[in-house]
N, C-alpha and C positions, 0 to 999 in steps of 0.2 A: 404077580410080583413085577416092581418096576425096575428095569435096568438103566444103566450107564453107561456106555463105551466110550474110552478113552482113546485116541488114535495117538500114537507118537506118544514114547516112553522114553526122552532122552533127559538131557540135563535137570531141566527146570519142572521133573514130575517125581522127584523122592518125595514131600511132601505132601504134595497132592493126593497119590495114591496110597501112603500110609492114613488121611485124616480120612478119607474117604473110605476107605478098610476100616477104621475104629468107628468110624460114624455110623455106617450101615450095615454094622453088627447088627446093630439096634433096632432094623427098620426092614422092612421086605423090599429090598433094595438090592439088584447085583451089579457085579462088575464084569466088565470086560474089557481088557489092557490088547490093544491093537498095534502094531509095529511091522514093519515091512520086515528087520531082523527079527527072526524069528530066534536067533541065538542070545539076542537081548531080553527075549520071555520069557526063556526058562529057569534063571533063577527068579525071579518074580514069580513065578507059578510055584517055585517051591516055598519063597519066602511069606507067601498071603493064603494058606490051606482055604479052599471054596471060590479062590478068582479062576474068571477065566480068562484066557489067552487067545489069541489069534493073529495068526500072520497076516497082514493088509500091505497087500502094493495098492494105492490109488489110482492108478493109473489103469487096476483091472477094474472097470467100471461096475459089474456085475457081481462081483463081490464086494467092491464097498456098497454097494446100495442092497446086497444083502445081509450085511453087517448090519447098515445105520437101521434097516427095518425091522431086527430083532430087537434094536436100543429104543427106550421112552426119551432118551436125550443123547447127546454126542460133545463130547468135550475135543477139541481140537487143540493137539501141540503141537501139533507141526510147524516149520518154517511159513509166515505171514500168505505167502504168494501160495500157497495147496491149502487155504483154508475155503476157497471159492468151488472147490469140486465138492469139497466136503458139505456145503454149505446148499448146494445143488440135491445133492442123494437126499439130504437131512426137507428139503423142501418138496422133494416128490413123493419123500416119506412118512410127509406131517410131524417132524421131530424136530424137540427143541435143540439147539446149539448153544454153545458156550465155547469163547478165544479170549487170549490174552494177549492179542493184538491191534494196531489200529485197523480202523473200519474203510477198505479200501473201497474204489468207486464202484466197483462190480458188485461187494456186497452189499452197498448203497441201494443197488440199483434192484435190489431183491425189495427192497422194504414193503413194497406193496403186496406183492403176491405174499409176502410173511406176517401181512397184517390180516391180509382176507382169509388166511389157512388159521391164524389165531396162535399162531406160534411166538416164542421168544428165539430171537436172535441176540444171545450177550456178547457184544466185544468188549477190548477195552477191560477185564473184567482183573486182570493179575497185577501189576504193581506201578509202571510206570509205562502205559497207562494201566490204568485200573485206580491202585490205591491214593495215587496224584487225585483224582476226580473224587475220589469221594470223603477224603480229606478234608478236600479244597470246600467243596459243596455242603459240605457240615458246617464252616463256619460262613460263607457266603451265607448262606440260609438264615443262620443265627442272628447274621447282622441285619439283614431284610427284615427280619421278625420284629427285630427292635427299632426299627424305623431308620435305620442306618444306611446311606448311601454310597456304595465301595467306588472308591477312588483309583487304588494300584492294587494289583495284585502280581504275584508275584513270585515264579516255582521252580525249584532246583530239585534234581536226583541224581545219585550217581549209584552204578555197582564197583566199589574200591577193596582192597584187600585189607583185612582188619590190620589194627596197628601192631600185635606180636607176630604177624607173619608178613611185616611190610621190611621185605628182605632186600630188596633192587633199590637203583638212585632212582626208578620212576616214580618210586611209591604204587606200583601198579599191576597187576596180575588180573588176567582173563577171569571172571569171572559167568560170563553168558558167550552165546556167539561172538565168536574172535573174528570173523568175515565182518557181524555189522558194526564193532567197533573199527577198524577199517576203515571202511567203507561210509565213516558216521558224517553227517554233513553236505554228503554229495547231493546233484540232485534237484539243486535248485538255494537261492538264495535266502536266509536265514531273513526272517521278517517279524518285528515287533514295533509296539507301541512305548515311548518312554515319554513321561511331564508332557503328553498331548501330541508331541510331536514323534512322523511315521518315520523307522528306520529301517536302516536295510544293509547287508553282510553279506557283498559275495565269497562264494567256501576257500577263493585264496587267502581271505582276510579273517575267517572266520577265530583261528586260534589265538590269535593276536587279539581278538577285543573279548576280555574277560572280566566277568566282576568277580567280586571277594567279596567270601563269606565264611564267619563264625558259628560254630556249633560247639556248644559249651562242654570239654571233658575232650572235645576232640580235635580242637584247634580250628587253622583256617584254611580255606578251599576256595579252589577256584571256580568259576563256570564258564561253558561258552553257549551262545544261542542255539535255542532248536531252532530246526527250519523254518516250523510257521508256529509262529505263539498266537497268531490272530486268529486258526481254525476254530480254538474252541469261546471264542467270542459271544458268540451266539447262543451255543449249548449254553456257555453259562449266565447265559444275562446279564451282559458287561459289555453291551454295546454303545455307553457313554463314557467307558472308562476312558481315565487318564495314559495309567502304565500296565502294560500286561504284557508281560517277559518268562517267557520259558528255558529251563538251561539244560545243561548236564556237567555235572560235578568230579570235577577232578583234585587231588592233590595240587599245590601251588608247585607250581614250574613244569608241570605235567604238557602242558596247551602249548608253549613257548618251543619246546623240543619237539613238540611232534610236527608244530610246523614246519622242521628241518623234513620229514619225510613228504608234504604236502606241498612244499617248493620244490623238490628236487621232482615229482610225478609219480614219487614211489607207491603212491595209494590208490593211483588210476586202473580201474578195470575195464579198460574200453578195449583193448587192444592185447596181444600176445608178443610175449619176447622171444625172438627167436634162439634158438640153443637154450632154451632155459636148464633143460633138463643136465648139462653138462656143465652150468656157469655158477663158477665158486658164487661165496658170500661178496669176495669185494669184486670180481668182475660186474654181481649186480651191481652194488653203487657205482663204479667206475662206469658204466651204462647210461648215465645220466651225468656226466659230467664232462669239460673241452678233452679233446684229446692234445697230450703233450707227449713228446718224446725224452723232458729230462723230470716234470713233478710228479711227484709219486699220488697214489689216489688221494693218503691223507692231506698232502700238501693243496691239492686243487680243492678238496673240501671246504679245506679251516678258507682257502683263499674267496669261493664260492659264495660260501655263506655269513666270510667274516665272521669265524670264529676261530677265537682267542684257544692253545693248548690248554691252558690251564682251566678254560671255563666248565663249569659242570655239564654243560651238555657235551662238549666234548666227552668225556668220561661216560654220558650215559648212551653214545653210539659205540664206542668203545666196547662197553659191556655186554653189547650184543653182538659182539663178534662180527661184526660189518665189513673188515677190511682183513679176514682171512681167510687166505686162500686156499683150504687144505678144505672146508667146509663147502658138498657140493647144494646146488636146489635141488633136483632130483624129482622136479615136475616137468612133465613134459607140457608143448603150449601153454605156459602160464602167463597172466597178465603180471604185473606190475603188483598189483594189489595181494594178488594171490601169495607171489613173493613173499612179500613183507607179511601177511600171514604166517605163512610158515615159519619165518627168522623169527617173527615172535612169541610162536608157540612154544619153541626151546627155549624161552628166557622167562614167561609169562604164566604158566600153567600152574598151576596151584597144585603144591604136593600134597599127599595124603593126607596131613593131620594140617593143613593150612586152613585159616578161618579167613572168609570175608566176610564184607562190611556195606551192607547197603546205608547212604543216609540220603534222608530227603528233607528238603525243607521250604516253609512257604513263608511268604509274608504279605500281609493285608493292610491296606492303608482304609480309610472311610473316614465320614463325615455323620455326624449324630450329634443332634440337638445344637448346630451348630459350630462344633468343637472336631478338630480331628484325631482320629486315633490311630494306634497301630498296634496289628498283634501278630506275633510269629510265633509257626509252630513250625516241631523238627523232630523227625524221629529217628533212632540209629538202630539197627538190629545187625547181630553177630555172627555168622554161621557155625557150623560143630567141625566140619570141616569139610573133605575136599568133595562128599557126595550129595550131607546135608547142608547144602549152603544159606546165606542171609537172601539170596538170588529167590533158588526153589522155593523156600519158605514164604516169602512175598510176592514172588511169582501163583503158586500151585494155591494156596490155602485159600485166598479170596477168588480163584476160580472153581475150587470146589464149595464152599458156602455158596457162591451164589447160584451153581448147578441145583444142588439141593433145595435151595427156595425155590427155584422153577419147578422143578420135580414135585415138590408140595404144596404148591400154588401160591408159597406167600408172594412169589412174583408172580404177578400176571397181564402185566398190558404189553400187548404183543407190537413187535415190528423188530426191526433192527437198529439196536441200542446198546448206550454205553450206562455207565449206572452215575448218574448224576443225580437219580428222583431219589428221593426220601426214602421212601418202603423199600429201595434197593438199600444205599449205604447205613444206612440207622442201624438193621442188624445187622451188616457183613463186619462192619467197623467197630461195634460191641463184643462180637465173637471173635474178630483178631484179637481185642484187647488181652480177654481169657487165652489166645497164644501166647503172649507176649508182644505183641506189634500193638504198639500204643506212641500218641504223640503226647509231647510234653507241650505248656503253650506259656506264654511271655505277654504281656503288655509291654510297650513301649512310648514314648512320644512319638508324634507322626513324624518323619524324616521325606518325604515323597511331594511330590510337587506342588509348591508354590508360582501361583501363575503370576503376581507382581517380582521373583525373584527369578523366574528361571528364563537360562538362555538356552535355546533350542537352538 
C-alpha cells in the first residue's frame, strides 16, 4: 500500500484533503494528515473514518524523518521557508515531494542529488504559482505548435472577496496569509519587460504604478507588479520576448490607499516598536507622524499625505478604526508590520458564510504567418465559504492531482520542478476542468507593441 503524508493542515488544505479522501477510496493509497497542533487533528480524524493523524513539530528532526519514511510521497503546507527541512528528510528518504510554493535557492540547490536518487520534487504545483504556469503553458505551447512566435505575454491573479460578501470600502478581505499580504512587495525591486523596453519599480513606488484590467461579469481591476516577472523567462521560452509582466489583482482604488500605509512605514518589519503592547490604535498612527502640540493625529494625517476629508480614502482609514483610542495592540515587541496585521485582521476576516473570489487572467500577444494576434484567457472561481474557500480550492486540488501522478508514475522525470512540461499540465488542467476551474478564452486584435509606434 502506497501512502501520503501531508504536513500542515491549515487554511489552504479543506480541499485538498477531501479530493484526496474521495480519490483514494479507490486506490491502495493511505493518508496521513501531520500538524504540529495536534488539537487541529482530531476533528479531521473524526471527519475522514481510515485517515491517520500525527502530531509533527519539524524541528524534532527524528520524528519528521520517521514520518517522511513511512510515506511513498510528502505534500508540504506549511509556511515556504520549513519546506527545505522537509525537503532534506524526504531526500535521505528517497521520497517524492510536492509544495505550492516558489522554488527557493536551497531547494534549487537540491536538484542534483533529486535527480541522481530518481525522485520528483513538485513546486509551484497550487495556484499562483502553480495554475498561472500551466495555463500559461497550454497556450504558449499551442501557439509554438502552430508556428506562432509569442511576442507579450502577460499575467494577473488576485485572491479578492467574492462580490455578495464584498462588504468594506476596500472591496477586500483576507483571504490567504494576512502577514504576506503585508508584507507583499518588499524585498527587492519589481522588474519586467514592456514594448522591449527593461523597467523597474522600487516598492515605495510600487502601489502607484498599476494597470487595469476587465473581466467580463465582473468588472474592472486593478494590478500592480510582482517582483520579478523576468524569473520565469527561461522556464518558459520567452527569451526574445517583447513584454512579459506579472501582477496581482486588486479591486480599483485598492493599490492607491494602501500606499497611505507604505508611506507612512506602517508595513516595515525590520524593526520593534517600543510599548507596542500598551499603544492604542491611533497612538500607532500618531508613531509615524511630526509631533505637534495643537493638531490632532487626524489633522497631521489629511496634512501629511494631502488628503482631502471628504475623499474615500479618508473614510477607508476611518473604517478601520485608526484614530481610536480606546482600541489597545496587545502585542508585545511588535514591528510595524505586525501591527497593521493585526488592525486588519478585525476588519478583514471573512465571516462564516462569506465567499471569496479568486480571479486570474492572462494575455498573449504573437506573430503567425505574418499577422499579429491576441488572445486572453481568464478564469474566476467562487468559494462556499469561510472554510471551503475559491483560495483552498485552487490552492489544494492541483497539488493533490499532481501528488497522485507522481505516486502512479504518470509523472516521472525527476529533479526539482515546477510543472511547465506537458505530461504534467495536460492532465492536471483537464481534471480541474471536471472541478469547475476552467478558463474561458477570447481572441482579440493585437494591441501590444509596435516598434515604429512606440515610445519607450
Amino acid at each position: 500500500m502506497k501512502n501520503i503524508l501531508i504536513i500542515g493542515t491549515g487554511k489552504s488544505t479543506s480541499y485538498l484533503i477531501d479530493y484526496l479522501y474521495r480519490t483514494t477510496k479507490r486506490e491502495e493509497v493511505g493518508i496521513t494528515l501531520g500538524d504540529r497542533d495536534s488539537a487541529q487533528l482530531a476533528p479531521l480524524k473524526a471527519k475522514y473514518p481510515g485517515i491517520s493523524t500525527k502530531a509533527i513539530d519539524i524541528a524534532n528532526h527524528d520524528l519528521l524523518h520517521s514520518c517522511v519514511q513511512a510515506a511513498d510521497l510528502v505534500i508540504s503546507m506549511l509556511p515556504a521557508n520549513l519546506h527545505i527541512e522537509i525537503a532534506k528528510a524526504c531526500l535521505n528518504s528517497s521520497k517524492h515531494l510536492v509544495t505550492a510554493s516558489y522554488v527557493s535557492p536551497a531547494m534549487q540547490a537540491l536538484d542534483e542529488e533529486v535527480r541522481n536518487k530518481g525522485l520528483v520534487f513538485m513546486n509551484e504545483a497550487g495556484l499562483d504559482p502553480g495554475i498561472d504556469h500551466m495555463s500559461a503553458m497550454q497556450v504558449i505551447d499551442r501557439i509554438r505548435e502552430q508556428g506562432g512566435k509569442m511576442l507579450l505575454f502577460e499575467s494577473f491573479c488576485g485572491g479578492l472577496v467574492a462580490p455578495e460578501s464584498d462588504t468594506n470600502l476596500w472591496n477586500y478581505k483576507f483571504t490567504w496569509n494576512p502577514r504576506n499580504v503585508v508584507l507583499a512587495g518588499q524585498g527587492g525591486t519589481a522588474k519586467f519587460i514592456q514594448e522591449g523596453a527593461y523597467k523597474y519599480i522600487p516598492y515605495h513606488k510600487l502601489f502607484r504604478r498599476t494597470e487595469f484590467l476587465d473581466i467580463e461579469d465582473y468588472g474592472t481591476f486593478e494590478a500592480y507588479a510582482n517582483r520579478d516577472s523576468l524569473k520565469y523567462r527561461e522556464a518558459y521560452g520567452l527569451r526574445d520576448i517583447l513584454t512579459l509582466y506579472r501582477g496581482t489583482m486588486r479591486r480599483v482604488g485598492f493599490s492607491k490607499a494602501w500606499n497611505i500605509f507604505v508611506q507612512l512605514g506602517m508595513t516595515d518589519d525590520s524593526y520593534i516598536m517600543e510599548g507596542s503592547e500598551n499603544m492604542s490604535y491611533r497612538d500607532f498612527i500618531n508613531a509615524f507622524l511630526p509631533f505637534s502640540h495643537t493638531d490632532s493625529v487626524e489633522l497631521k494625517l489629511r496634512y501629511y499625505l494631502k488628503i482631502d476629508q471628504d475623499d474615500i480614502m479618508w473614510a477607508k482609514l476611518e473604517e478601520l478604526g485608526l484614530f481610536d483610542n480606546r482600541k489597545k495592540i496587545g502585542l508585545k515587541n511588535a514591528s510595524p508590520a505586525r501591527i497593521l496585521q493585526k488592525i486588519l485582521e478585525e476588519s478583514w476576516s471573512l465571516d462564516e458564510h462569506d465567499k471569496d473570489m479568486i480571479v486570474m487572467y492572462h494575455k498573449f500577444g504573437y506573430e503567425l504567418d505574418g499577422k499579429r494576434h491576441q488572445i486572453d484567457t481568464n478564469m474566476v472561481v467562487i468559494g462556499e465559504d469561510r472554510k471551503y474557500t475559491a483560495m483552498a480550492k485552487t490552492v489544494g486540488l492541483p497539488v493533490g492531482m499532481v501528488a497522485l501522478n507522481i505516486l502512479n508514475g504518470k509523472i516521472t522525470v525527476p529533479g526539482v520542478r515546477i510543472p511547465i512540461d506537458k505530461e504534467v499540465y495536460a492532465p492536471i488542467l483537464t481534471a480541474l476542468e471536471e472541478q469547475g476551474i476552467r478558463f474561458s478564452e477570447t481572441k482579440h486584435p493585437y494591441t501590444g507593441y509596435n516598434p515604429d509606434k512606440a515610445s519607450k
